[in-house]
C-alpha positions as a printed Julia matrix, in Angstrom:
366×3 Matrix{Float64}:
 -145.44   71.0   -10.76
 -148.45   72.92  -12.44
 -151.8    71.15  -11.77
 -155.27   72.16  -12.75
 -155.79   75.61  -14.4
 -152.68   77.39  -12.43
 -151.56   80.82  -13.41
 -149.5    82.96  -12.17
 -150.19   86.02   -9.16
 -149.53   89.26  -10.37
 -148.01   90.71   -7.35
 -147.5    94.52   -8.85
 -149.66   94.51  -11.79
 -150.05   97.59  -13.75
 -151.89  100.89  -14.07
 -153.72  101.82  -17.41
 -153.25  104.88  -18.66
 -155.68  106.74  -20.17
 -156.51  106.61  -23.65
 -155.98  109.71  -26.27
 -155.45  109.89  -29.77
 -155.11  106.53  -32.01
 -153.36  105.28  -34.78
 -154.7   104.18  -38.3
 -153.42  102.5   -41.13
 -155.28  102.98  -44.57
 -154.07  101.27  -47.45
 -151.59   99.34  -44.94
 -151.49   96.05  -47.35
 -150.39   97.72  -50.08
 -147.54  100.05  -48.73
 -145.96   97.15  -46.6
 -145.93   95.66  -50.01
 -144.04   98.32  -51.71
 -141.94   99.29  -48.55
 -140.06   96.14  -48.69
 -136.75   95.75  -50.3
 -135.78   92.5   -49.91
 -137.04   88.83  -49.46
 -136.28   89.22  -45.91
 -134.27   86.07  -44.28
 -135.54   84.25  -41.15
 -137.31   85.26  -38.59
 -135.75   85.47  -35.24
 -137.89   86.28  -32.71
 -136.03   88.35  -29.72
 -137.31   87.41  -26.4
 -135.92   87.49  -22.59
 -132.6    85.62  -21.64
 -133.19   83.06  -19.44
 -133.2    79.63  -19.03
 -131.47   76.3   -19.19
 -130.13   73.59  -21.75
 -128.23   73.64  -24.46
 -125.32   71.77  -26.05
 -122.26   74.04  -25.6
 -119.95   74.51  -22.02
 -118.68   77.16  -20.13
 -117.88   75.74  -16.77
 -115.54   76.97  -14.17
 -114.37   74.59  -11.3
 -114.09   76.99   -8.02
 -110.79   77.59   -7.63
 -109.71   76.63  -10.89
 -108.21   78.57  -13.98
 -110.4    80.93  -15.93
 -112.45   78.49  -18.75
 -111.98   79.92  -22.3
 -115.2    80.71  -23.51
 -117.12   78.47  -25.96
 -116.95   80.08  -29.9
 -119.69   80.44  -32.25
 -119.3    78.52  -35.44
 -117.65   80.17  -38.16
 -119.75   82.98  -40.16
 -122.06   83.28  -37.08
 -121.03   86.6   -36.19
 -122.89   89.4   -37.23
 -122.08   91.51  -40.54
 -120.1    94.5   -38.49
 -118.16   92.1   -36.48
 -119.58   91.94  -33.0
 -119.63   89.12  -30.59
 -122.13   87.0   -31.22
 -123.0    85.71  -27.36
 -126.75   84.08  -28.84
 -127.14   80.93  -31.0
 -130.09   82.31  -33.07
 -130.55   79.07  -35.04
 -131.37   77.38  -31.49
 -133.94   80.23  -30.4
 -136.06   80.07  -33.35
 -136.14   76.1   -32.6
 -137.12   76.7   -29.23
 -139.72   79.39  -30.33
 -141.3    76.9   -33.05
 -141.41   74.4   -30.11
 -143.46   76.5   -28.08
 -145.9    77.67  -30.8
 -147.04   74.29  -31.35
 -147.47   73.13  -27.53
 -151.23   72.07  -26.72
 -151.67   75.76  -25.44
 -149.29   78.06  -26.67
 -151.18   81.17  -25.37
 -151.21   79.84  -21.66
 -147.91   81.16  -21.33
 -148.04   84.24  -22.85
 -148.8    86.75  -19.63
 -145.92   88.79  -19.68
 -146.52   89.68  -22.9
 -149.7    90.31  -23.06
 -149.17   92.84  -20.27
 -146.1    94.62  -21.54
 -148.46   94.61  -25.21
 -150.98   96.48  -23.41
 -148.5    98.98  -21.79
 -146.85   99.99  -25.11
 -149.73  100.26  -26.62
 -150.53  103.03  -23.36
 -147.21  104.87  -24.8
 -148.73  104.95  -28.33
 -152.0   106.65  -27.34
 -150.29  109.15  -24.84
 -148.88  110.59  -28.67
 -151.81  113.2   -30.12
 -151.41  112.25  -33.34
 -151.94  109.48  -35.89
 -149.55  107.11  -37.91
 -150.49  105.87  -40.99
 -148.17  103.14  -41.07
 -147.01  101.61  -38.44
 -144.41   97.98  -38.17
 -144.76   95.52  -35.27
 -141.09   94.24  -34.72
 -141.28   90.52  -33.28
 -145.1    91.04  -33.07
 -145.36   87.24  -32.12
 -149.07   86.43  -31.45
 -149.82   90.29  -32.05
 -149.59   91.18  -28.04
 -149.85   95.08  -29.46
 -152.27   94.73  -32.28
 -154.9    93.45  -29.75
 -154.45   95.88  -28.01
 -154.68   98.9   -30.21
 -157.47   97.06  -32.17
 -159.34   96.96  -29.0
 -158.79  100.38  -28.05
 -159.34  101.81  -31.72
 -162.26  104.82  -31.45
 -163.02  104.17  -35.18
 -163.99  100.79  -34.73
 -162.43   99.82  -38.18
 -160.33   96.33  -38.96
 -156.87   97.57  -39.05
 -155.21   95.89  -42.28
 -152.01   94.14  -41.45
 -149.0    92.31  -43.02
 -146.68   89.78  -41.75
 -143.35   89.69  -42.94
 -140.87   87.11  -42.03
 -137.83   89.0   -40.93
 -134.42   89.71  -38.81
 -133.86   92.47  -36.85
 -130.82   93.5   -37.15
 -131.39   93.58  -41.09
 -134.82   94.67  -41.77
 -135.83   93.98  -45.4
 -137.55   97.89  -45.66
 -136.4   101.42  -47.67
 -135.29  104.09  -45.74
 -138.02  106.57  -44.42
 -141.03  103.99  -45.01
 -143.01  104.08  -41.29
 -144.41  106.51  -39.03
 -144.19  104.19  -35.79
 -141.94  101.21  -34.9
 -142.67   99.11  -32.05
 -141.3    96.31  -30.3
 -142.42   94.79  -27.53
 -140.49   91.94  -25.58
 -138.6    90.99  -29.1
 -134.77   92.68  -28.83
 -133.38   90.83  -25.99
 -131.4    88.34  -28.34
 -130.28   90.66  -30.51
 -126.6    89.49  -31.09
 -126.63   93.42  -32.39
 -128.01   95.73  -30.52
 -126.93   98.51  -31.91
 -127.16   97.31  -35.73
 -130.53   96.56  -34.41
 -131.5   100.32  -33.64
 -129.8   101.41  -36.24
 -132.06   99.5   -38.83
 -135.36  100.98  -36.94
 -134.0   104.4   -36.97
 -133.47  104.1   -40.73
 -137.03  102.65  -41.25
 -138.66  105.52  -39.72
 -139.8   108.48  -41.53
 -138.6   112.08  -40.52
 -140.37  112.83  -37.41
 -141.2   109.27  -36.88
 -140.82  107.33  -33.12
 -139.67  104.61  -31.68
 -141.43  102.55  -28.86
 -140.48   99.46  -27.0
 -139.51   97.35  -24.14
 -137.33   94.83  -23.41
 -136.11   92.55  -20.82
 -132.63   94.29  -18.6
 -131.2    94.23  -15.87
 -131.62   92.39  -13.17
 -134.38   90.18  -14.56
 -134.78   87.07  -12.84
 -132.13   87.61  -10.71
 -133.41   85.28   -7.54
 -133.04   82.15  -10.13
 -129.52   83.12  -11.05
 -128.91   83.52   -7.76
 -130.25   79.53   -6.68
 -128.79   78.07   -9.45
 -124.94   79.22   -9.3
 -125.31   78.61   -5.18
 -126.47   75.14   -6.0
 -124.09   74.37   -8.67
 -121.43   75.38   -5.96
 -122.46   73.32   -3.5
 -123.35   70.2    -5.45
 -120.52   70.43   -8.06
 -117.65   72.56   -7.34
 -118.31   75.44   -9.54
 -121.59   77.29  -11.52
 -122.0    78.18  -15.22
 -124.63   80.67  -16.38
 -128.15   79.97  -16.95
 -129.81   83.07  -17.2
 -128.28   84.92  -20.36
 -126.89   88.49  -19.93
 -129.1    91.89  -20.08
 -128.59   94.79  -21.14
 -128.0    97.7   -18.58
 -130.32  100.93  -18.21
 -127.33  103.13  -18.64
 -126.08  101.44  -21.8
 -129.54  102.04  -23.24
 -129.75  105.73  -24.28
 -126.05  105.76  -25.39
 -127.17  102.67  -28.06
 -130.17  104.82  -29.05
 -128.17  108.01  -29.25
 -125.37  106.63  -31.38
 -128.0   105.37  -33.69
 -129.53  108.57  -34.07
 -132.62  108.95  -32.16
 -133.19  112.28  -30.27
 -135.55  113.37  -27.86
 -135.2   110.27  -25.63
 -137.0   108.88  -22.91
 -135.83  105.55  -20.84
 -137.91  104.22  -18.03
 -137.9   101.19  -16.33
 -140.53   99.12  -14.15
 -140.72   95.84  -12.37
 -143.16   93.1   -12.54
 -143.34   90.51  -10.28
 -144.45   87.17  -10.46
 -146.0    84.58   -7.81
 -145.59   81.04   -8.5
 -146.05   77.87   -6.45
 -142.07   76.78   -6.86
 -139.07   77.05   -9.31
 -140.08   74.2   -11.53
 -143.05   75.96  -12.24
 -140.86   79.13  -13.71
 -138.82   77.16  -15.36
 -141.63   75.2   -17.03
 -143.66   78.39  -18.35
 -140.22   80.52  -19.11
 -139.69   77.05  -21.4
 -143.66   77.87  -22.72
 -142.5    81.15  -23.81
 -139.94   79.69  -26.1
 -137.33   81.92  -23.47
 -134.55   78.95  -22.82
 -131.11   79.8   -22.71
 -129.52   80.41  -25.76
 -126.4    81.31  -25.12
 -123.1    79.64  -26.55
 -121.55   79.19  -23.03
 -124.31   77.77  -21.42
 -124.33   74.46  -19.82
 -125.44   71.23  -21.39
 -127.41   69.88  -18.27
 -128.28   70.41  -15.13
 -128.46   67.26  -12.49
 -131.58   66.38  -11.08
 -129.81   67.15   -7.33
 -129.15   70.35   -8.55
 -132.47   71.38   -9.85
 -133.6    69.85   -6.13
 -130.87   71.7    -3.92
 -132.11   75.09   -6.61
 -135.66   74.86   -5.6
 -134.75   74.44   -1.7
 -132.45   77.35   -1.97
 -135.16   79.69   -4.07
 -137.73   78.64   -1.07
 -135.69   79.46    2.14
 -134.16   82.74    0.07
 -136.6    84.19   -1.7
 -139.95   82.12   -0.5
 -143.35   84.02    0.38
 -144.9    83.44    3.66
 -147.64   81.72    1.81
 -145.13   79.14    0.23
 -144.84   80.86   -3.13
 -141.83   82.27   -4.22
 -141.28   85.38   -6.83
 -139.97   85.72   -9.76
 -138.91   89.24  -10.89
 -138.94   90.77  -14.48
 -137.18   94.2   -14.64
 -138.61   95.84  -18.44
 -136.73   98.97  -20.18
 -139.68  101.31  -21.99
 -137.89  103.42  -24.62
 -138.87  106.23  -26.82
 -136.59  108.17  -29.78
 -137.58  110.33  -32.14
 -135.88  110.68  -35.88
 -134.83  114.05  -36.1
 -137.1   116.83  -38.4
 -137.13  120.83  -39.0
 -139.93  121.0   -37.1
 -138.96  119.33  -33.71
 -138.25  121.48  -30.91
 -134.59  121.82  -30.47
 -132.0   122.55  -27.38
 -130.49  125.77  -27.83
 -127.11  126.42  -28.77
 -124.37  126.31  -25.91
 -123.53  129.84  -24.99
 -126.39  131.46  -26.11
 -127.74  131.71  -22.45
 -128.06  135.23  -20.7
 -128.33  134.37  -17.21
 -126.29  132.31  -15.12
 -126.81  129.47  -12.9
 -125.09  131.63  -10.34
 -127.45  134.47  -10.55
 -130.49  131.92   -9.8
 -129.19  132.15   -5.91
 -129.53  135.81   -5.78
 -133.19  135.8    -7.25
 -134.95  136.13   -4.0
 -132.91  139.23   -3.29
 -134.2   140.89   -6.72
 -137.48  139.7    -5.34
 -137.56  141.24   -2.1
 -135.81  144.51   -3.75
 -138.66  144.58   -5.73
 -141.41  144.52   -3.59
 -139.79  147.39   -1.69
């Protein structure tokens, strides 16, 4: 376990890009105040799925029939009928848990990186945003950021509303910038979800975050369903389901966002064993929270995990790595003034015609 003042080894820590133009937000109190619509219902706070615990089962004996999977309680679903695979009510209890552990901000290094690389994306944009909105701005892991990057030196008024994202509690066409860093990953909605931040924007207003795909944490998936198999017969999940890259741009697309840009990037981890992931991804208020996770997992389990982690995945130097694949998006909502494709057919040359271009060349020389 953790001793002493451990933290993690950034094994491919980021590059800072360089700063250019920078946001303000005069008068930000008072037109959060007047953008809102609504009381606003509980705050969820999105984060990446992974983890252990839980109360509900999904377990499937090897060799045995398929398990029916475990059902949300009535009226969990969301309001346009999609599966609900997240138990939302048990997230925000694990992410109230964290926030009042001895040292909530110990755990908090992922963020705080990913923070400081969307706030990269914001300053790459030449131009300024009067008001801005933070979706599942946690701690603030972007405000710091942008408040310590901020040319003007001036406090940067903010509001906190208390909020869910797939039903924002704002008017149509009320900010310049959304971002979200680390906060949509248990969205039972994903697409609701965009389509609420595309509807917040104003004309000509973007769209910037990142969140947890792929194949995030994929070497403690892989120990704990080859231990469950050994030592029981059969594996459930414990890391909950991510999002693929090439679902991404087709969610934003459908929910109206042009002029898109999707890239991802890995950050890896060092730590001195499995317990210790599991122990700060539990700091980060990150358990599982899917229905159809397991209840428990046995002590010989956890044991046979961390032995299969080492010998798979282990470092020479007896650490082993954890990896954390992130999805940075951009979309723009559509105005007159935004450069536009032109219209099919209205081409006058042919792809076909670039092959004989070096022949008009060399014709033309002569």
């Amino acid at each position: 376990m953790r001793t002493g003042s451990w933290r993690p080894i950034w094994a491919a820590p980021g590059t800072q890009r360089p700063c250019m133009r920078r946001g303000r937000a005069p008068e930000a109190m008072a037109a959060a105040a007047r953008a809102l619509r609504g009381s606003g219902r509980p705050a969820l706070r999105a984060g990446c799925g992974w983890g252990w615990g839980g109360r509900r089962r999904l377990w499937a004996p090897s060799g045995g029939s398929a398990a029916a999977v475990a059902s949300p309680p009535a009226g969990s679903s969301s309001g346009s009928g999609a599966l609900s695979p997240f138990d939302r009510r048990l997230k925000r209890k694990q992410k109230n848990w964290a926030a009042v552990q001895a040292e909530p901000a110990k755990c908090d290094y992922l963020r705080e990186e990913v923070g400081g690389r969307i706030a990269d994306r914001v300053f790459d944009i030449t131009r300024t945003f009067p008001l801005a909105l933070d979706l599942g701005s946690g701690r603030g892991y972007i405000a710091r950021h942008l408040t310590k990057k901020n040319a003007v030196k001036s406090e940067i008024p903010m509001v906190s509303v208390v909020a869910d994202e797939e039903c924002l509690p704002f008017k149509e066409d009320t900010f310049d910038l959304v971002v979200s860093s680390l906060s949509l990953h248990w969205v039972n909605d994903l697409p609701r979800a965009f389509r609420e931040i595309h509807q917040a924007l104003k004309p000509d207003g973007v769209f910037i975050g990142a969140m947890f795909g792929g194949d995030t944490l994929y070497e403690l998936r892989c120990s704990l369903q080859l231990a469950e198999l050994e030592r029981e017969g059969g594996f459930s999940p414990h890391v909950s389901p991510f999002t693929a890259v090439s679902d991404l741009g087709h969610l934003l697309s459908r929910a109206g966002f042009n002029t898109l840009t999707v890239d991802t990037d890995e950050i890896q981890v060092n730590y001195p064993g499995l317990f210790e992931i599991m122990e700060d991804l539990q700091g980060m208020g990150e358990s599982n929270c899917s229905w159809n996770r397991k209840p428990l997992l046995h002590r010989e389990t956890m044991l046979a995990a961390a032995a299969i982690y080492q010998e798979m995945y282990g470092n020479s130097d007896g650490s082993v790595p954890a990896t954390f694949q992130i999805y940075y998006m951009i979309g723009w909502k559509f105005h007159e003034s935004q450069a536009r494709p032109a219209q099919r057919g209205s081409a006058t040359v042919s792809f076909g015609d670039l092959a004989k271009i070096d022949g008009l060349l060399s014709r033309g020389k002569k």
